[in-house]
C-alpha positions in Angstrom: 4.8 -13.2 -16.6 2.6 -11.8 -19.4 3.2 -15.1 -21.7 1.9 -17.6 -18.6 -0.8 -15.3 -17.7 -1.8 -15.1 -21.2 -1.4 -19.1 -21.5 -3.5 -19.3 -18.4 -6.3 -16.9 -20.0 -6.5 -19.4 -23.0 -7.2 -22.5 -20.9 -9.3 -21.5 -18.0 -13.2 -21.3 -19.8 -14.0 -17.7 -20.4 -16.7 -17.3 -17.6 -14.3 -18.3 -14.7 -10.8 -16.1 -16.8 -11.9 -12.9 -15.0 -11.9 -14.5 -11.8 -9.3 -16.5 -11.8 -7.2 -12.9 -13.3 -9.0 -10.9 -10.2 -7.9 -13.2 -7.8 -3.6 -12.7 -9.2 -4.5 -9.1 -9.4 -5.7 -9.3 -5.9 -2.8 -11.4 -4.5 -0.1 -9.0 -6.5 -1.5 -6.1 -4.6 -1.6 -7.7 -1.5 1.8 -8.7 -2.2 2.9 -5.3 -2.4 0.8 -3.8 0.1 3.1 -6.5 2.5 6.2 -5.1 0.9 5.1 -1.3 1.9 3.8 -2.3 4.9 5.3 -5.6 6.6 8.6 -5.2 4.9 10.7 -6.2 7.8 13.5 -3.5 10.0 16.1 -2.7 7.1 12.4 -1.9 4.4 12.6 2.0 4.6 11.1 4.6 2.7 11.5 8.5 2.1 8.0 10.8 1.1 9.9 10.6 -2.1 9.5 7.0 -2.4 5.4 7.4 -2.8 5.9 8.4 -6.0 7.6 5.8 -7.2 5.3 3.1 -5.8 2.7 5.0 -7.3 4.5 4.7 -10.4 5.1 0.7 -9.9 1.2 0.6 -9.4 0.2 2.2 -12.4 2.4 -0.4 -14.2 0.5 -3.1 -11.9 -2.8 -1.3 -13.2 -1.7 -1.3 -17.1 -0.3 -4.8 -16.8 -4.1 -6.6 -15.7 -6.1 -4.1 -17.9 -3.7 -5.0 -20.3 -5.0 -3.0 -23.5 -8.4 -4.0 -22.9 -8.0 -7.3 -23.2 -7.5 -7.9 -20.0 -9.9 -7.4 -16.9 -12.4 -4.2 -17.3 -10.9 -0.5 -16.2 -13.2 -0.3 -13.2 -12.7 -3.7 -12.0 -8.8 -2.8 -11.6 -9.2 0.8 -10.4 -11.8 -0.3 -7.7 -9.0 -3.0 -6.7 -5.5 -0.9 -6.7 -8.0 2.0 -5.0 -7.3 0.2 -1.9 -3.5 0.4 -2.6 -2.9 3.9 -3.5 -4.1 5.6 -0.5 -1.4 3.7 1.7 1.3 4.7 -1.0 -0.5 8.1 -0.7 0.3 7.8 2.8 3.7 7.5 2.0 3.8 10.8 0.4 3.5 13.2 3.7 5.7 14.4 5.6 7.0 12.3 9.2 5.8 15.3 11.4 1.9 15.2 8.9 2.0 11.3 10.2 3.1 11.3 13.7 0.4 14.6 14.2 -1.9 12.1 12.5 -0.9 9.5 14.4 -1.6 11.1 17.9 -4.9 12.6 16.2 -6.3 9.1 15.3 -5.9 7.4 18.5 -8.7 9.5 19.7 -10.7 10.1 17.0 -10.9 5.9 16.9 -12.0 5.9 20.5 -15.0 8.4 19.0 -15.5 6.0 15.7 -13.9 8.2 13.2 -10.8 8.5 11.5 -7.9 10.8 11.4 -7.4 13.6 9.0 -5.4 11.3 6.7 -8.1 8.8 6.6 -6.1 6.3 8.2 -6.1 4.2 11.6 -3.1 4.2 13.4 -2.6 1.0 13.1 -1.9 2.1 9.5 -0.3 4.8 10.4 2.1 3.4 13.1 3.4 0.7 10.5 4.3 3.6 7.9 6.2 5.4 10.5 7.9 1.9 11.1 9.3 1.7 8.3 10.4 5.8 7.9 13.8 6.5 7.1 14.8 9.5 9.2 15.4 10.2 13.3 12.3 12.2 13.5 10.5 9.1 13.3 12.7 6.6 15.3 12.4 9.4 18.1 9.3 9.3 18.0 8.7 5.8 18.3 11.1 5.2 20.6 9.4 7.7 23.2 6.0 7.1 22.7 5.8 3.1 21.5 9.3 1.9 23.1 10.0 0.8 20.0 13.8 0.2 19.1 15.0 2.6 16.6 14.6 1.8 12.8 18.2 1.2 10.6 17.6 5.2 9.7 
């Protein structure tokens, strides 16, 4: 991917290059954000998993900064920022989200946000895709939800 991206960097004029490179880094991460969020019944993760994906991010973040000669720091940080707080997410514990998860349904009513900084929207689609009984339980009781593969 490097080779076509740096083929693609030499063609496209230089004021439309940083562009045209924000919009793939915008689709990669949205592409992954789909993969962590939207990845179908049999996509599960652990807590542990978060810092992997963190890890796979920071590769995505070195990849279109690219030694400096690709897109500017800030302009890459500002655009995987949106990212890492839903692998951050990932991180906690199911009993941190599902308390979340029944907090942010009525902070939302009030305009605010849970203690994660998450909606439950958010939140319900990482307990979706949570590996472990606690969470299919859960769902199962309060969303009728059919139990995950866990």
């Amino acid at each position: 991917m490097l080779q076509e991206l740096n083929q693609l960097c030499h063609i496209i004029v230089e004021p439309l290059r940083d562009r045209v490179v924000t919009s793939l880094l915008q689709a990669s991460l949205d592409g992954l954000l789909r993969v962590i969020l939207n990845g179908g019944p049999l996509r599960v993760f652990y807590p542990g998993d978060a810092k992997l994906l963190e890890e796979d991010l920071e590769i995505l973040k070195e990849f279109f900064i690219s030694g400096g000669d690709g897109l500017p720091r800030g302009v890459v940080e500002n655009q995987v920022a949106r990212i890492r707080h839903v692998v951050k997410l990932h991180s906690y514990e199911t009993r941190e989200l599902i308390e979340d998860l029944k907090s942010a349904s009525s902070m939302e009513m009030q305009g605010g946000r849970s203690k994660l900084g998450a909606d439950s929207n958010m939140l319900l689609r990482i307990l979706c895709h949570r590996s472990d009984s606690e969470a299919s339980q859960f769902l199962k009781k309060q969303y009728k939800l059919p139990k995950s593969s866990a």
